[in-house]
Each structure stands twice: as C-alpha cells, then as structure tokens.
C-alpha positions in Angstrom: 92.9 87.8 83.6 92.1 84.7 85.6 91.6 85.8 88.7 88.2 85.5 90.3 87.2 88.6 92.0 84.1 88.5 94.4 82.5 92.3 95.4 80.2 92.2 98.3 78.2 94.8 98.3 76.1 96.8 95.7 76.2 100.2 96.4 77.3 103.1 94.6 81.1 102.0 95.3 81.2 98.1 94.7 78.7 98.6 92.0 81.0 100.8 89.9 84.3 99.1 91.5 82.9 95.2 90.3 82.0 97.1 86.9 85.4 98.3 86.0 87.2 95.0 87.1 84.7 93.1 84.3 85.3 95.6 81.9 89.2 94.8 82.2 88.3 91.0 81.6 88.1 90.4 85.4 86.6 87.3 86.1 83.4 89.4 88.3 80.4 88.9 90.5 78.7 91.3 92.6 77.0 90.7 95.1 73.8 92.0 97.2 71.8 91.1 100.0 68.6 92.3 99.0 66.9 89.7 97.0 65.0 92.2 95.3 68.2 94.3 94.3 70.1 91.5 92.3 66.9 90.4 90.6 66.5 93.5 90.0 70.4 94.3 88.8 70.4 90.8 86.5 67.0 92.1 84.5 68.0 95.6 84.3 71.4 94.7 83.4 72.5 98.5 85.8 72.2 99.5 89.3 69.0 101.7 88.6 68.8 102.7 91.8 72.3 103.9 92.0 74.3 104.2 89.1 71.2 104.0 86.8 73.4 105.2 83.7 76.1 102.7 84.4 75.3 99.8 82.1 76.9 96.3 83.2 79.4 94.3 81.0 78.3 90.7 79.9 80.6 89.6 82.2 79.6 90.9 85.3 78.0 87.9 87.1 75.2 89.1 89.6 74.4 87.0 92.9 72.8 87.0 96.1 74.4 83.5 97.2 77.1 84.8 99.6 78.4 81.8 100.1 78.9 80.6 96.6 80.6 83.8 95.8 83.3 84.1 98.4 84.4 79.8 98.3 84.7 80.7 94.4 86.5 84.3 94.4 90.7 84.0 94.2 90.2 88.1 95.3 87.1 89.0 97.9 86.7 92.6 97.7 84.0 94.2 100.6 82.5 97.4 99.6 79.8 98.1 102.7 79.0 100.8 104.9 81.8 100.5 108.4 78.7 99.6 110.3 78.1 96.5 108.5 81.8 95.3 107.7 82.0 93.5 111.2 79.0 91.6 110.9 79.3 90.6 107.3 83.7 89.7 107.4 82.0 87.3 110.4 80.2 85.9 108.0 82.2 85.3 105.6 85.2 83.7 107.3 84.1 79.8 107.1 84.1 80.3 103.4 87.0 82.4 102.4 89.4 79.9 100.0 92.5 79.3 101.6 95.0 81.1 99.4 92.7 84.1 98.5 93.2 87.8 99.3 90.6 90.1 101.3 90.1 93.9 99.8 88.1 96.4 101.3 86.9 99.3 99.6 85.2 100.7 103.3 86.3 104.0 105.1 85.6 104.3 108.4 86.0 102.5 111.6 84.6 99.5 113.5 81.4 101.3 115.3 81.6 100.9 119.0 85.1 99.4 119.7 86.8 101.9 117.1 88.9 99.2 115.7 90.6 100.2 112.4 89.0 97.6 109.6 92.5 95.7 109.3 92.8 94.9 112.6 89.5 93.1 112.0 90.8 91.4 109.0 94.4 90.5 110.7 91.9 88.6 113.5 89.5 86.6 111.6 92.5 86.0 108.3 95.7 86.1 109.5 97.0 84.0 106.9 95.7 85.7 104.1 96.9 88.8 102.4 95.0 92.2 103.2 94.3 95.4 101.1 92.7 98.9 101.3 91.4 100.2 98.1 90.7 103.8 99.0 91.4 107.5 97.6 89.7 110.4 96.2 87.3 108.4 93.7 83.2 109.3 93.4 81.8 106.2 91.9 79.3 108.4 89.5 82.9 109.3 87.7 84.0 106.0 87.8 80.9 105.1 86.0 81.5 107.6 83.5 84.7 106.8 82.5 86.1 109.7 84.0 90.2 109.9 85.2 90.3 108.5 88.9 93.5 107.8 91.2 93.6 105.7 93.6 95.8 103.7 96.0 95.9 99.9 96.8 97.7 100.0 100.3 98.7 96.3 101.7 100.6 94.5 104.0 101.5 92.3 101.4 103.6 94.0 98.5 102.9 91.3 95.8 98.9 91.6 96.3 99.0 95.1 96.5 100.4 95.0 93.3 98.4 92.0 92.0 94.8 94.2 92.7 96.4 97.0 91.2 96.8 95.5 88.1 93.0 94.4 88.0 91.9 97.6 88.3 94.2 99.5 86.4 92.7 100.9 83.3 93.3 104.1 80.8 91.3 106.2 82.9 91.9 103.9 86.3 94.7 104.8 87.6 96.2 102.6 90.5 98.5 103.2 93.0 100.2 100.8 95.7 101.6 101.3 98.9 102.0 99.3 102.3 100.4 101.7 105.3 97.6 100.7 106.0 97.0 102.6 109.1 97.5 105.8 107.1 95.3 105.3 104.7 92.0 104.1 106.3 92.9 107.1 109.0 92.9 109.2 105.9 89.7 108.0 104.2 87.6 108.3 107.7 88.5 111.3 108.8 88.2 113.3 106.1 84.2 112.5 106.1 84.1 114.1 109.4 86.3 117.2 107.8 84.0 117.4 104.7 80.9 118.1 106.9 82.6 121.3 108.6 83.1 122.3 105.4 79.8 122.1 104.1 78.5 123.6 107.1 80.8 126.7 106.0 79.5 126.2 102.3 75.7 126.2 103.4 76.4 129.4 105.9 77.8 131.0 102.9 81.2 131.7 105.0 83.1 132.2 101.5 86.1 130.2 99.6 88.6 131.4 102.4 86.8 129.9 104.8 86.4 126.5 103.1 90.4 126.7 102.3 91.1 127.3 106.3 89.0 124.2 107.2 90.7 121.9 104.6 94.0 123.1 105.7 93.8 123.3 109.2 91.7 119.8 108.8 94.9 118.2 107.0 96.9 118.9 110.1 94.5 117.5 112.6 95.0 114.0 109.8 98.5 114.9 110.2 98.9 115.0 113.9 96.5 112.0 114.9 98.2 110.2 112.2 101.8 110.6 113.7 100.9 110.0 116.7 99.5 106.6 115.5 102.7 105.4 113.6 101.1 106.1 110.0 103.4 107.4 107.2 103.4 111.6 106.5 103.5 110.8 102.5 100.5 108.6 103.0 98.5 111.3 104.2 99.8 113.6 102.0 98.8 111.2 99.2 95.9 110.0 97.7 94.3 108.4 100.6 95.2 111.4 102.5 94.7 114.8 100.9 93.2 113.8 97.7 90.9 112.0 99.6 90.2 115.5 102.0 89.8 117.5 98.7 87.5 115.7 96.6 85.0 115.1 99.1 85.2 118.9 101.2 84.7 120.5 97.6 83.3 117.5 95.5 79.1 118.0 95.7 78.8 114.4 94.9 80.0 113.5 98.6 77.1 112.9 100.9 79.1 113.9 104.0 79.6 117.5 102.2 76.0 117.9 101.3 75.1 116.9 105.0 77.1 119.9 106.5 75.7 122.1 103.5 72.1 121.2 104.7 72.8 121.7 108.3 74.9 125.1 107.8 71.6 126.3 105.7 69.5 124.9 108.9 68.2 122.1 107.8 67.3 119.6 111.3 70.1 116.3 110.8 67.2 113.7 110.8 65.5 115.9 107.6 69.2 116.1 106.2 70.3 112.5 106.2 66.9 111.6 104.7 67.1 114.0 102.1 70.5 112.1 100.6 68.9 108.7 101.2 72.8 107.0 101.5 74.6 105.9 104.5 76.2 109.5 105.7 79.7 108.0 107.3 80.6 110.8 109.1 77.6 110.2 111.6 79.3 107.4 113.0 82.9 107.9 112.5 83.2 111.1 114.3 83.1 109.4 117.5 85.5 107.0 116.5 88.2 109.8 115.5 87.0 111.5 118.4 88.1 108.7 120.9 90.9 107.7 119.2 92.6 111.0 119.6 91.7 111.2 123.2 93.3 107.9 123.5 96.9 109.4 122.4 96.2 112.5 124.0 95.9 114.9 120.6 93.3 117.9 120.3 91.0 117.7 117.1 89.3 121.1 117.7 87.8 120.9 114.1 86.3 116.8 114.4 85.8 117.6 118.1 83.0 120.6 117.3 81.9 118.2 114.3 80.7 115.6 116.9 79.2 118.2 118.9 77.1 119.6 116.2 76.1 115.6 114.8 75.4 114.6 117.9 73.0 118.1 118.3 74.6 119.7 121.4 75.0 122.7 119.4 74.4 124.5 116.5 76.4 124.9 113.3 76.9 128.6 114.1 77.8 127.7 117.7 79.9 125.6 116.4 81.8 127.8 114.2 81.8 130.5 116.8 83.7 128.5 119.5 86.1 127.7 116.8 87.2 131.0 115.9 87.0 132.0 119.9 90.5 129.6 120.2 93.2 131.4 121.3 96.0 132.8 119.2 99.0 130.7 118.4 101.6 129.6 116.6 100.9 127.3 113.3 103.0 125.0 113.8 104.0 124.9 117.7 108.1 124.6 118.3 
C-alpha cells in the first residue's frame, strides 16, 4: 500500500496504531519528541517503556525530525495527549503536504477553550480531509494481536474509507462513519464516566452498582450529545458505548484505575503517580462540564466527578449526594 502514513506521537496508542499500519505493508514512521525515546525505540527495535513486548516490523521507520515526517506523509495521523494536540497541530501546519489527510487518534477536548479537536483541524486545514480514529481499543491488545473494533469517523467519506483500509487487518477491525461530533463526545466523556466507576469498584459498591453508573452514564453521552447535534447510533456505537464499556470495566484504562485508587482512598496526586500516564479525565471533566452548562443539560454523574478531581469532596461524598437525588421518572415525558 503506497500511502505514506506519518504517527506523531509514541505513546502506548500511536506506538501500537503505527505498528499495525507497517505490519499491513503501510508505508510507516513514528514519531517522538524525546530524543532519547526514538534512539532508544530504533536500538531496541520496541517501545520498552510502553509496549515493551510489542516488537516493531522492519518497516516501521523511527524519527524525531518532525518536520521531515509530516512534508513526507500522504496520511498524518496524531496520537497525543488533548493537552498537547493544540500546540503540536500549530506546529505542524507549515508542513502538512497539500493533498494529505489529518487523523487523530486523541480523546478529549481542547483544554481551556473546550474546543472539540476538529474544530481545531477545520481552522488550521480546511482544505484537507479530517478523521477520528477512536473506539473501544486498549493498545496492550492491539499489541497482542487481539480482536479490536474501531471506527474511522470523517467528514470526508472517501478518506474515511481510505484509513480504514490501512488499518484493517484479520484481527483489526475497522469501521467508518461521518459524525464527528459524536464520536470525540463519545471518546471524552466516557474517561470522566470510567472514573465514577472505579470509584464504586475501589469502594467495593458491587456489580449493580457499576451497571447503574454505566447506564445512567450512557444517558448523560446521550442527552449532551443531542443536544449538540451528534447522531444517537454514533453513541450507541463503537465510539459511544463500546468505548464507555471497555474503559468502566477494562483494568487496562488508567481513568478506571484512578477512580479505583481514589474510591480505596488513595490522595489524587499519589494516584496519578502511581499510573505514571497522562490520566485524561483530569482535564476533560471540566470541558464536559462547561459544555453542558453551555446548552443548559444536567450531568449529575460528570458534574460530582469534577467535584471529587478537583478535591471539593470526597468519593463517598460524592456518591452520597448522588443517591440523595430526588425520585423521578427514567426517561422524563
């Protein structure tokens, strides 16, 4: 397959993501900022410091020249924590080729201005075609060969369809779809969800409880999404509820094993060091938070999220005021 694919960033995520595309006989190069890391990477020939068991094709180029690998990429695909997507899609800009297509494989939200990533994209690239690459995925799975699902979601049908064929596989399955909206709400909120339901995990509140949260969690995706013009199915789908599952009963998810340590009181700062990753939810609560403000809807779940990660109250406080709502209907007329 001759299309040049460029991953920025050398997580967990774009390390496994740029592995599978050379494994198909993508045309691949990761990339990292940390000098160290891709000299590192290119001797090791793995990501020992996160997917140390995931062993890199011969194909894989490695590269800490930004610059070189966006001008020669036909596909640049960003995989980096939300807080750093701004600054590095900046960056990039000058460099991307005129006819190629941006991918992002980030959840979350622009940090301060709560800006949805595409709308980012759509203002720096407007002439180029845009993608979300998100679902229910752990990388450690996709390492191992395990079965994955995901969806490619773009405003532009032949790209969507383009990625998905790079990244199809026989245990990579790949979706496409053209809401974007729906499915980055989907894949940021449901990092803020997973961390109530750790919280219940780590209290030992029992499997009804975790059920309750996920459910009641998918509605509070549900009605924020509406309310924002995203599609039902999307949030129903893979970048939705699959997405919701995997990470609020899926131990690999860091935003999971955050709420486990805090329902189990361990202080935040001790908790986030313990998993030594970026911990999304940390910043993308507030995002949710004001978004649904802005159109008015009532995230009782996210809203006592953000009051426990920003350390206004306890988990058990938290919990408490949630089961002190009133009675109503599940579904109001």
């Amino acid at each position: 397959m001759n299309t040049p694919v460029a991953v920025l960033g050398a997580g967990s995520w774009g390390t496994a993501l740029a592995v599978l595309l050379a494994r198909n006989g993508v045309p691949t190069t990761l990339w990292g900022r940390s000098p160290q890391a891709v000299v590192d990477m290119a001797t090791a020939r793995a990501n020992t410091r996160y997917l140390p068991e995931m062993k890199f094709p011969d194909a894989l180029g490695i590269s800490g020249v930004l610059e070189t690998c966006v001008r020669d990429a036909a596909i640049v695909l960003i995989s980096v924590p939300s807080h750093a997507f701004r600054d590095l899609l900046d960056e990039i800009t000058p460099w991307v080729a005129p006819a190629a297509g941006i991918a992002w494989a980030t959840k979350g939200f622009d940090p301060g201005s709560g800006r949805f990533l595409h709308e980012l994209v759509e203002e720096r690239l407007p002439d180029h075609p845009a993608a979300v690459v998100t679902g229910p995925s752990f990388a450690q799975e996709v390492a191992q060969g395990l079965p994955t699902a995901l969806t490619v979601q773009s405003n532009d049908d032949a790209f969507a369809q383009r990625l998905a064929r790079l990244l199809h596989a026989p245990t990579f399955r790949a979706y496409t779809g053209n809401d974007i909206l729906g499915a980055e709400l989907g894949g940021a909120m449901k990092n803020v969800l997973a961390v109530a339901t750790g919280v219940a995990d780590g209290m030992q509140l029992g499997l009804n409880a975790r059920a309750g949260l996920i459910t009641r969690g998918m509605n509070e995706i549900l009605r924020l999404g509406t309310a924002l013009g995203a599609k039902a199915e999307t949030l129903m789908g893979l970048a939705g509820l699959g997405d919701l599952v995997l990470t609020c009963t899926g131990d690999l998810s860091r935003n999971r094993r955050l709420g486990i340590a805090l329902g189990r009181g361990v202080p935040l700062s001790q908790a986030v060091a313990g998993i030594g990753q970026v911990v999304e939810s940390i910043v993308t609560v507030d995002e949710v938070v004001r978004l649904a403000r802005r159109v008015g809807i009532e995230l009782p779940i996210a809203e006592h999220v953000q009051h426990v990660l920003h350390e206004d109250m306890t988990p058990e406080e938290g919990l408490h005021a949630l089961l002190a709502r009133e009675q109503k209907p599940e579904y109001p007329e």
